[in-house]
C-alpha positions, 0 to 999 in steps of 0.5 A: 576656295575654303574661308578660315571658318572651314579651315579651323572647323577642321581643327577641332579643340579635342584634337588640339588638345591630345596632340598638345598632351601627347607631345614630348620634349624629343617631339618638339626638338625635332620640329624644331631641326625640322624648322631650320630647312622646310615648312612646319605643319600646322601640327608641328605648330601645335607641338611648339604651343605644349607644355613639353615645349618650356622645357626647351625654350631656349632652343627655341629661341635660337631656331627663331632668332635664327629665322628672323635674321634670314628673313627679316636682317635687324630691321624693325618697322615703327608705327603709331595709332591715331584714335578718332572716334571712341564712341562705341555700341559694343558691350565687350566685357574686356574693353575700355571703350565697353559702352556701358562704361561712364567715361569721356567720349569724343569723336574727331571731326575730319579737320579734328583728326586731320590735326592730330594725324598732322602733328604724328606726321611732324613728330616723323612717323609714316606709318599710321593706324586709324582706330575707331570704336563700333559706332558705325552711324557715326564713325562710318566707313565714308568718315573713316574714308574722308580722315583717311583723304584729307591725311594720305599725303603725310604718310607713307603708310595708313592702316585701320583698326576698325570694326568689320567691314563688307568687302565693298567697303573695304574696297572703298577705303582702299581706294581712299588710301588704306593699305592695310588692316589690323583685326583682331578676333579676340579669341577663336572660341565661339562659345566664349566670343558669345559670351565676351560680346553680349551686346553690340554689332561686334557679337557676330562672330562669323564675320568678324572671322571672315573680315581678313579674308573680306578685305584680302579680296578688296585689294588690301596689301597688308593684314593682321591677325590676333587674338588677346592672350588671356581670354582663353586657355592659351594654345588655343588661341595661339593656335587659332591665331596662328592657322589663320595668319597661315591660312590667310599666306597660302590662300592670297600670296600677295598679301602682307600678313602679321601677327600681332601678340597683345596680352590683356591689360588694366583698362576702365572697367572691371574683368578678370583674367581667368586665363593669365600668359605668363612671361614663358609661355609669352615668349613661347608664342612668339617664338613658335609663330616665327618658327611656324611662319617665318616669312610672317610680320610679328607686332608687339604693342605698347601693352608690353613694357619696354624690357619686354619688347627689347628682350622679344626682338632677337625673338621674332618681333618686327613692329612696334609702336612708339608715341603711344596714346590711347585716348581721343585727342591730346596731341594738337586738339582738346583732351578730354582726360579719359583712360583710353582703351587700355593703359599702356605700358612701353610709353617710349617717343619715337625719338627714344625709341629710334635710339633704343632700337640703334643702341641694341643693333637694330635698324629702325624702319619708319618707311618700308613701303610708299603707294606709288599713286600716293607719292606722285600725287605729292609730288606734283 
C-alpha cells in the first residue's frame, strides 16, 4: 500500500506546473462536462486550479452547486473548537502560538477544560474539537485523552487538532472518545515547510505528512486535511491538499474525509504573506475540490467573514464553526486576555448562526453522527 508521501513524489511541482500553463478555457469546460457524470483525474483537478480557469468561474460554480446539492442536500454541520493548552515548543513563523512569542500562556487542568467544554455543550453544540499547542511533556496525549473522558458524554462528537501523534496513540484516543482528527500540513512544499518550521517538534515534515494515514489505521472515523492558503504559491498547495483528501478516500473507504479551506490572517507576531489568495482564486479552490471530490466534506473557519462564508455555501462548503474563540479559557474559567492563535473574522453565535443559515435555506446540523457505545453509556 502506497502512503501519500509515494502519492505526491509522484507528482512533481515541474509537471504541475506545465499542465497548469498548458491548460485552456476549452480544457477546463470540458473537465467541467466531464465533472457532471464520472470522476475527475487528479489532472483534471490541476486543470480546474489554472488560471484559464477564472475565466469560467461562474460555470464552475454551477458544476459545483450542482454537485453539492446531489451529495449533500442543504445541510450544513456546525462545530466549535475548545483551545486547552496554548503552550507551545514550536517556532512556526505564521503562528500566533509561535514560542517566541511574549504572550499569555495557559493551560487548562482537566476540571478547567471540563468546565469550558460543559459551558460549549450548554450553549447546544455536539460537535466539539479539542486544539493544543506542540507541548507534548505537558499537554500529552494521556492529558488530551483524560479531557476527552471526563467531557465524551456532552457530545455527540469530539475531534482533535493536535499535534502528530503514533498510531498507538492515535488508538489510544480513539478509545478515550476522539472520532475525528483535523490536521493540517501547512504547505506541501519541503523546502518551504523547512523553513516555516525552524525549530520545534513540528520541523519533521514526513510525519506530519503521514499523521492521517497513522490515524486512519488506528480507527479514526472522520480526517481533515488542509493546507494555509498563503504560504505558498496557490495551485500547489491546493493541489497537494486535494490529492491527499483523495488519496486518503481510495486507500480507507470507510473513513469520513474533508477538507478544510483556511486562508492566512492577522495573528501575534510578525509574517508576511508572500503568497496572497485573493477572493476568485478562494473560490476557485472551493469549487474545483467539490468538482474533484464530491463525496468530500469542505470546512471553512471563522478565519472567513461571515459574507464570505454565506456566499461559499451553494459553492461546496458543508461545515463551519460558530461561537468561536481562539484563546484559552474565557467561556466559564479565568481569561488571561491573550490574542489567541489568530483573529478571527466571522464571530457569529451559534444561535445567529442556526438562523442565518435558515434565513438563506439551509438546514443547520448540529448531530450528524453519535458513537452508539457513547450514548448507551449516557443513557444508563
Amino acid at each position: 500500500m502506497r502512503n501519500f508521501e509515494d502519492v505526491l513524489a509522484a507528482w512533481p511541482v515541474a509537471n504541475r506546473d506545465e499542465i497548469i500553463e498548458k491548460t485552456t478555457r476549452i480544457d477546463v469546460l470540458r473537465t467541467l462536462d466531464k465533472a457532471e457524470s464520472a470522476a475527475l483525474s487528479p489532472a483534471d483537478f490541476l486543470k480546474l486550479l489554472a488560471p484559464a480557469a477564472l475565466d469560467v468561474l461562474e460555470d464552475m460554480a454551477r458544476r459545483a452547486h450542482e454537485l453539492t446539492l446531489r451529495y449533500f442536500g442543504r445541510a450544513v454541520s456546525i462545530f466549535t473548537p475548545l483551545y486547552i493548552s496554548d503552550i507551545c515548543t514550536n517556532q512556526c513563523r505564521y503562528c500566533g502560538f509561535n514560542a517566541k512569542n511574549k504572550q499569555p500562556r495557559r493551560h487548562l487542568s482537566v476540571e478547567e477544560a471540563a468546565a469550558e467544554a460543559f459551558a460549549i455543550a450548554d450553549q447546544g453544540f455536539q460537535h466539539i474539537l479539542i486544539l493544543t499547542g506542540d507541548a507534548p511533556k505537558l499537554a500529552s496525549p494521556q492529558y488530551i485523552a483524560d479531557v476527552v473522558k471526563r467531557i465524551r458524554h456532552r457530545f455527540a462528537s469530539v475531534g482533535i487538532e493536535v499535534y502528530s501523534l503514533s498510531e498507538a496513540e492515535y488508538k489510544s484516543l480513539i478509545d478515550a472518545g476522539v472520532d475525528s482528527m483535523t490536521m493540517f500540513q501547512e504547505t506541501y512544499n519541503p523546502e518551504l515547510y523547512a523553513w516555516l518550521h525552524p525549530a520545534g517538534p513540528k520541523k519533521d515534515y514526513k510525519y506530519r505528512l503521514n499523521a492521517p494515514e497513522r490515524s486512519a489505521r488506528a480507527g479514526m472515523r472522520s480526517i481533515g486535511v488542509g493546507a494555509l492558503l498563503g504560504l505558498e504559491v496557490f495551485a500547489r498547495d491546493a493541489f497537494a491538499t486535494g490529492l491527499h483528501a483523495w488519496h486518503l478516500q481510495r486507500t480507507y473507504p470507510g473513513v469520513e474525509v474533508s477538507v478544510s479551506v483556511p486562508r492566512i490572517c492577522p495573528h501575534e507576531g510578525e509574517f508576511e504573506v508572500a503568497q496572497g489568495v485573493d477572493d476568485r482564486q478562494f473560490v476557485q479552490y472551493v469549487t474545483a475540490l467539490r468538482c474533484f471530490l464530491p463525496r468530500a466534506g469542505i470546512t471553512c473557519s471563522s478565519r472567513e467573514s461571515a459574507n464570505t462564508r454565506d456566499h461559499l455555501l451553494p459553492l461546496g462548503v458543508t461545515r463551519v464553526s460558530a461561537g468561536v474563540s481562539t484563546a484559552v479559557g474565557g467561556r466559564a474559567t479565568e481569561d488571561l486576555h491573550n490574542p489567541g492563535q489568530f483573529e478571527i473574522s466571522d464571530n457569529r453565535s451559534l444561535e445567529k448562526m442556526m438562523a442565518d443559515l435558515t434565513a438563506l435555506g439551509y438546514q443547520p446540523v448540529l448531530k450528524d453522527w453519535e458513537d452508539p457505545v457513547v450514548r448507551e453509556s449516557a443513557e444508563h
